[in-house]
C-alpha positions in Angstrom: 18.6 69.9 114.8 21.2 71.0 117.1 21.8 74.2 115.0 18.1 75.4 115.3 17.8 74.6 118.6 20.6 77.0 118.7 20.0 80.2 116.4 16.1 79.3 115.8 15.1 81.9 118.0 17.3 84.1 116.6 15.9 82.9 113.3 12.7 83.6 113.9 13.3 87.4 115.0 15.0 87.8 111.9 11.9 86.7 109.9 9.7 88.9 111.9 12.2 91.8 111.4 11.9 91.6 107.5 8.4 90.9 107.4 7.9 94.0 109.2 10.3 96.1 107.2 8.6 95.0 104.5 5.1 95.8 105.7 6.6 99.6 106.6 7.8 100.2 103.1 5.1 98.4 101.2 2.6 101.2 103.6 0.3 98.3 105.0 -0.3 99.6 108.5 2.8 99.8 109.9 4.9 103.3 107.8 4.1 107.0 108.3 1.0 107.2 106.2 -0.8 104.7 108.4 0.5 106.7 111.8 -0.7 109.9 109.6 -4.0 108.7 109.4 -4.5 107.8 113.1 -3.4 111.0 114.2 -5.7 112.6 111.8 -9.0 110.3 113.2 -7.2 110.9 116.7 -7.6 114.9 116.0 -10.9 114.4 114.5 -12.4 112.2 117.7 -11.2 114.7 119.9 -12.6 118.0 119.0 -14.9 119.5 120.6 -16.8 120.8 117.5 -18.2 118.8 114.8 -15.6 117.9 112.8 -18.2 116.8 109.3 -19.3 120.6 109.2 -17.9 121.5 105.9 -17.8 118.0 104.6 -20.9 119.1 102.2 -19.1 121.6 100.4 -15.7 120.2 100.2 -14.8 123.2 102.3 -11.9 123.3 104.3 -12.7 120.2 106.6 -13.1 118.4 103.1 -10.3 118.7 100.4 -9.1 115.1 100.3 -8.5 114.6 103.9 -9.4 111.5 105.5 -9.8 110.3 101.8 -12.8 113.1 101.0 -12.5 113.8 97.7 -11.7 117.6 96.7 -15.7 117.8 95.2 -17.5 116.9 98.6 -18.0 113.8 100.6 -21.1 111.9 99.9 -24.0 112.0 102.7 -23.0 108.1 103.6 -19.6 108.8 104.1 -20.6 112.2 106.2 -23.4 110.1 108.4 -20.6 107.8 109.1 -18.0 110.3 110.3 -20.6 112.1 112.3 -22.1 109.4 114.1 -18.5 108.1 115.0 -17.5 111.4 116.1 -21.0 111.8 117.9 -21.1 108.6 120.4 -19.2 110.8 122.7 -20.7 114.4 123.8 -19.1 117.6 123.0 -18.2 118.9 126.4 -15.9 115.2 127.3 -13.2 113.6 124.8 -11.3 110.9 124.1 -7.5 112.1 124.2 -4.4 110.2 123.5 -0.5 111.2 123.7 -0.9 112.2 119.7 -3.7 115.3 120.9 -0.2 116.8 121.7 -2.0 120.4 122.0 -4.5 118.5 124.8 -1.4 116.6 126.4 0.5 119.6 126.9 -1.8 122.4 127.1 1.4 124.9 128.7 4.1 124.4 125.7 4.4 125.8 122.5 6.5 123.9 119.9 8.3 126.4 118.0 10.1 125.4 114.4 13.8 125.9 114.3 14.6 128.6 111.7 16.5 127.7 108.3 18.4 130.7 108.0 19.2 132.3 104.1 22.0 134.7 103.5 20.3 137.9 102.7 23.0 139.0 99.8 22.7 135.3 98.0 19.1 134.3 99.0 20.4 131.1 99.4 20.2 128.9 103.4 22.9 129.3 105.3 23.2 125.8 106.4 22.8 127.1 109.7 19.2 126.7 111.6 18.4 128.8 115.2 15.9 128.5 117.5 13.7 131.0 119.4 12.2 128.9 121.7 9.3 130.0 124.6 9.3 128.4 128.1 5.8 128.4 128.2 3.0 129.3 125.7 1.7 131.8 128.0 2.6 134.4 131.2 -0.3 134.8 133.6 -0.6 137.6 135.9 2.0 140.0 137.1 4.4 138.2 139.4 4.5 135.6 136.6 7.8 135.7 134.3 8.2 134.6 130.5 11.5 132.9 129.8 12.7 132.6 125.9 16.1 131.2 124.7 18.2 131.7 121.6 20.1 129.4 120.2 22.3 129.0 116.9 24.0 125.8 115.6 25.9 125.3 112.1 25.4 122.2 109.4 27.3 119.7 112.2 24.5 121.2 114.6 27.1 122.6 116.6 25.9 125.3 119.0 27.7 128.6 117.8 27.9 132.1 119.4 25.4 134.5 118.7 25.4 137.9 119.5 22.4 140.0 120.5 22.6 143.0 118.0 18.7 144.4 119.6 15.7 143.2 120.9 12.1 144.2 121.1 8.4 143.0 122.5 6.0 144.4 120.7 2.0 143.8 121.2 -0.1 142.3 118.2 -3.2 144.0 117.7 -5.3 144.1 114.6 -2.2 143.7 111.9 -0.2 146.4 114.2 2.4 146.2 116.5 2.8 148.6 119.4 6.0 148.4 121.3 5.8 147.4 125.5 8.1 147.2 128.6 11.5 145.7 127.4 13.2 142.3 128.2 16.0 141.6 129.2 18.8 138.6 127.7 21.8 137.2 129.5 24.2 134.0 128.8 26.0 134.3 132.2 23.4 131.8 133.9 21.1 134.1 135.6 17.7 135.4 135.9 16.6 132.3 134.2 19.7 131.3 132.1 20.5 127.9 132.7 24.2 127.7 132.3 27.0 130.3 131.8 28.5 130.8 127.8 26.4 127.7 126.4 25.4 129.9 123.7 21.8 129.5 125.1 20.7 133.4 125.4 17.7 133.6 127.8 15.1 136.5 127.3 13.2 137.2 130.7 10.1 139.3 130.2 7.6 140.4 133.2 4.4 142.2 131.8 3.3 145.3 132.7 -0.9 145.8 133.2 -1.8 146.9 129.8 0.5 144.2 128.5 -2.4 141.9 127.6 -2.7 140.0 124.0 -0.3 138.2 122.2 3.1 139.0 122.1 6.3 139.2 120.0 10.1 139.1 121.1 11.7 140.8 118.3 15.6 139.7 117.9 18.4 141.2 115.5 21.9 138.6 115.7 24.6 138.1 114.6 26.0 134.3 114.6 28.4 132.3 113.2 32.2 132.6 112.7 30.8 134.2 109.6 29.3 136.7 111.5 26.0 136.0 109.3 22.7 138.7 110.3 19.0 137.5 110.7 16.1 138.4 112.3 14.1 136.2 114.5 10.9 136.4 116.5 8.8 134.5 118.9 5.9 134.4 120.0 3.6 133.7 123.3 0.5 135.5 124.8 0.2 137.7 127.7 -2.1 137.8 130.9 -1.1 140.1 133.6 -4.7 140.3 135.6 -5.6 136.8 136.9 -9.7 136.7 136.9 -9.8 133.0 138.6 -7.7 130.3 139.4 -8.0 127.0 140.5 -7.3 126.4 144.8 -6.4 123.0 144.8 -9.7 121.5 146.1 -10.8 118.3 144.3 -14.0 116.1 144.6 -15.2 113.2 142.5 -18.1 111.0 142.0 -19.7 108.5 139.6 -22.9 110.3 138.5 -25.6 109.0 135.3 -22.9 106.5 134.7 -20.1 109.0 134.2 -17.0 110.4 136.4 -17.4 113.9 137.5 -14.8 115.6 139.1 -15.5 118.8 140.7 -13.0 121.8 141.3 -13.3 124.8 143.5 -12.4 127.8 141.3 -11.9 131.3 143.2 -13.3 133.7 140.9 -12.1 137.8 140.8 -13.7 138.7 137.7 -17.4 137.5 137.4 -18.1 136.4 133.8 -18.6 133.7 130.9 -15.8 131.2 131.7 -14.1 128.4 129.6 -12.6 125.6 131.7 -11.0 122.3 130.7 -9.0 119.6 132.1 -7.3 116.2 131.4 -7.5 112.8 132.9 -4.8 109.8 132.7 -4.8 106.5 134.0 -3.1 106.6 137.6 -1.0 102.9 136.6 0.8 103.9 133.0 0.1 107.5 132.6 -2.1 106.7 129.4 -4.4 109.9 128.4 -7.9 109.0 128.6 -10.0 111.9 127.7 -10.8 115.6 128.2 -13.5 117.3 129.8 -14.8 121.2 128.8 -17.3 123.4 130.9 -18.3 126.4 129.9 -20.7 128.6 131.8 -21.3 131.9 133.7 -19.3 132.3 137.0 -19.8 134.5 139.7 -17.2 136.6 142.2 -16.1 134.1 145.2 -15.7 130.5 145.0 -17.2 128.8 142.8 -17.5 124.7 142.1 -17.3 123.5 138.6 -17.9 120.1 137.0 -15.8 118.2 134.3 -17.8 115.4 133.3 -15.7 112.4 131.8 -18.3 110.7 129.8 -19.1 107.1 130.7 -18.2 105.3 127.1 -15.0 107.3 126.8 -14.1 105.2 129.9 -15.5 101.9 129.2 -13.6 102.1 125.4 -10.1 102.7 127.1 -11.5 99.4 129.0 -9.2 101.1 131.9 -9.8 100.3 136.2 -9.4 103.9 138.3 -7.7 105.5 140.2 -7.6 108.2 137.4 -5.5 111.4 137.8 -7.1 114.4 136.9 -4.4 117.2 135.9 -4.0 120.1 133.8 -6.6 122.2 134.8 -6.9 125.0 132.7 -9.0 128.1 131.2 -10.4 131.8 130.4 -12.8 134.1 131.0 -14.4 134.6 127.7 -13.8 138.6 127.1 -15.9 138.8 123.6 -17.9 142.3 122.9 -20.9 139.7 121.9 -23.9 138.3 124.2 -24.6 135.3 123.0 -28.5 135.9 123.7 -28.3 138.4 120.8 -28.2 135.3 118.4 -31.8 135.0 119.6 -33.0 138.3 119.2 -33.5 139.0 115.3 -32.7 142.1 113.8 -32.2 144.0 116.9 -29.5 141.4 118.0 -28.0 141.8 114.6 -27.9 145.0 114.5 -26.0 145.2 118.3 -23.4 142.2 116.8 -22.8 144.1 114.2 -22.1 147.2 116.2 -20.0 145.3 118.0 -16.5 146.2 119.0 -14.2 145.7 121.1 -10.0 147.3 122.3 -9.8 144.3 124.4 -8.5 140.9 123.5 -10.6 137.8 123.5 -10.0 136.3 127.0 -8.2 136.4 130.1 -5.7 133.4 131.1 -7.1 131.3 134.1 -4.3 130.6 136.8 -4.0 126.7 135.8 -3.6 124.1 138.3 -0.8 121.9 136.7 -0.3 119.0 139.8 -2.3 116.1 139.5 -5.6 114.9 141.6 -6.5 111.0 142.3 -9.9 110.3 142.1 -11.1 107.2 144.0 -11.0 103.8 142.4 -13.9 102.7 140.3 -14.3 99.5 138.3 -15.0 100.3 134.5 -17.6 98.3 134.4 -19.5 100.9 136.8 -20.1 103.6 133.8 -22.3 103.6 131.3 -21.6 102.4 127.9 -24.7 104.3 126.4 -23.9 106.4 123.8 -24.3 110.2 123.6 -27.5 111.7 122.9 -29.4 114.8 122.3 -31.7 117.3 120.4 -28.6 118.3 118.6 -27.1 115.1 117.6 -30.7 114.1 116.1 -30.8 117.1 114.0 -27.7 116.7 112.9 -28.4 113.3 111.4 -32.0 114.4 110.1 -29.7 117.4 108.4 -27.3 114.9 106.8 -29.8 112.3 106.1 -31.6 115.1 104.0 -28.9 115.5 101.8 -29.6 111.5 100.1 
């Protein structure tokens, strides 16, 4: 008795421990196809679009996934996919830490390279990576940082020469070549620290710099003095047409929390806006919130609208912190109205073009605001509703 007084704690953990391993391998809840499927329903709850469209056909929302088999889904299964998608609208979320697109709206995560030896075809064993700072420069004062970086099969960091380098703008399946960058490892002009074998890239765009982008390496690396190629990619916005100011308001409105934010606006337009919100005690992502509407020159005062259910499902008290504020002017050659106007609208959509690319990069506001607290019982637990949502359902229902 003595003895498991003793160790029977430990006893006990070790039980636990092997009933869990067990559980992980056997794939009852707790391995990597279980966490696969809940980031796949977490993707799927979070769109903004209706994520059954397709579903019919087997198309490409079909295939298998979310165990749709590769001939269609049947109208039961769609209904019931649609009407869990559809108890929240399509202009407010839920979010989590696995929306990691939504959670961190300003990074790209680029995949290291595998590098093959171009006489045998064969990898190298080595692996580099071309890594953006941020997915995006915005206006002209704005600065894109990109580093380089080389390490061998012990993922040591080698030395890596910068044979050239080029920026080119992606437009239509061509690239046309714009205002060079420049690349240091002496830790300045946004190196970090001198002969890491970290190479920084600084890039400032010029006005007609606008689109997506690609920095365009040739190195040599490696005691082997091995070749490759590399290139990275980010997008480019030199003329700011709004950006947030900083000025915050919230309220509970309809049994929802709308937070409002003052946008000065230079370039009048169609404008698509989103932001996040958290919980202000353990930083847990809550939801997103879209508008999209026509703004005009001056200041302007937008609403997010964080849907009342999304709330009372996270079952979470305010404060809330509303942050990454983000968005475009939409710069499409097509008036939606046209849509509405029958053959003469189709004829002007399909005349339709444009030298432009499709929208202009708000400047974001990436601090955080604190909205007032609020009980959760205080919003609504109703769920979405609309003309849309009930044709939807007659649409599906049809199909039994």
């Amino acid at each position: 008795m003595d003895l498991f007084r003793r160790y029977g704690l430990y006893l006990i953990i070790v039980i636990l421990v092997v009933v869990g391993l067990f559980f992980y391998f056997s794939g009852d809840g707790f391995g990597t196809d279980s966490d696969s499927k809940e980031k796949k329903r977490q993707e799927r709850m979070a769109s903004s679009s209706d994520p059954t469209q397709g579903y019919e056909s087997g198309g490409e929302n079909g295939g298998g996934s979310d165990g749709i088999p590769d001939d269609g889904a049947t109208p039961e299964f769609i209904l019931e996919k649609y009407m869990e998608w559809a108890e929240y609208p399509p202009y407010s979320r839920p979010m989590s830490i696995l929306n990691h697109d939504l959670a961190f709206p300003f990074i790209i995560e680029t995949s290291p390279d595998y590098t093959i030896d171009a006489k045998t075809n064969e990898p190298t064993g080595y692996v580099c990576l071309f890594q953006p700072k941020t997915w995006a420069v915005i206006g002209n004062k704005d600065m894109m940082y990109v580093t380089l970086e080389c390490r061998d099969k012990s993922r040591n960091r080698v030395k890596v020469s910068i044979d050239s380098h080029q920026v080119f703008k992606e437009w239509e399946g061509q690239r046309y070549g714009v205002v060079s960058a420049s690349v240091n490892d002496n830790g300045t002009d946004g190196d970090q620290t001198r002969g890491d074998n970290i190479h920084t890239f600084s890039w400032k765009p010029q006005k007609a710099d606008w689109g997506q982008m690609s920095l365009v390496t040739d190195i040599t690396y490696g005691p082997e003095n091995l070749k490759t190629t590399l290139t990275s990619s980010f997008f480019s916005s030199p003329s700011i047409p709004a950006e947030f100011n900083g000025v915050f308001t919230d309220s509970l409105q309809d049994g929802s929390l709308i937070v409002k934010a003052v946008v000065n606006v230079y370039k009048k337009g169609k404008y698509h806006l989103e932001a996040n919100l958290k919980d202000e005690k353990n930083g847990e992502y809550i939801a997103y919130a879209v508008f999209d509407g026509d703004l005009v020159s001056g200041s302007n005062e937008v609403e997010f609208t964080f849907f009342g259910k999304i709330l009372r499902d996270k079952d979470l008290d305010g404060p809330y912190i509303a942050t990454s504020f983000r968005g475009h002017r939409v710069n499409l050659p097509i008036d939606p109205e046209w849509f509405n106007q029958g053959a003469e609208g189709l004829r002007k959509i399909q005349a339709a073009k444009t030298t432009e690319p499709d929208r202009e990069l708000v400047l974001p506001y990436k601090e955080e605001y604190k909205t007032k607290f609020y009980k959760v019982e205080s919003f609504s637990n109703a769920a979405w509703d609309s003309s849309d949502k009930q044709n939807r359902i007659r649409q599906i229902k049809a199909l039994q």
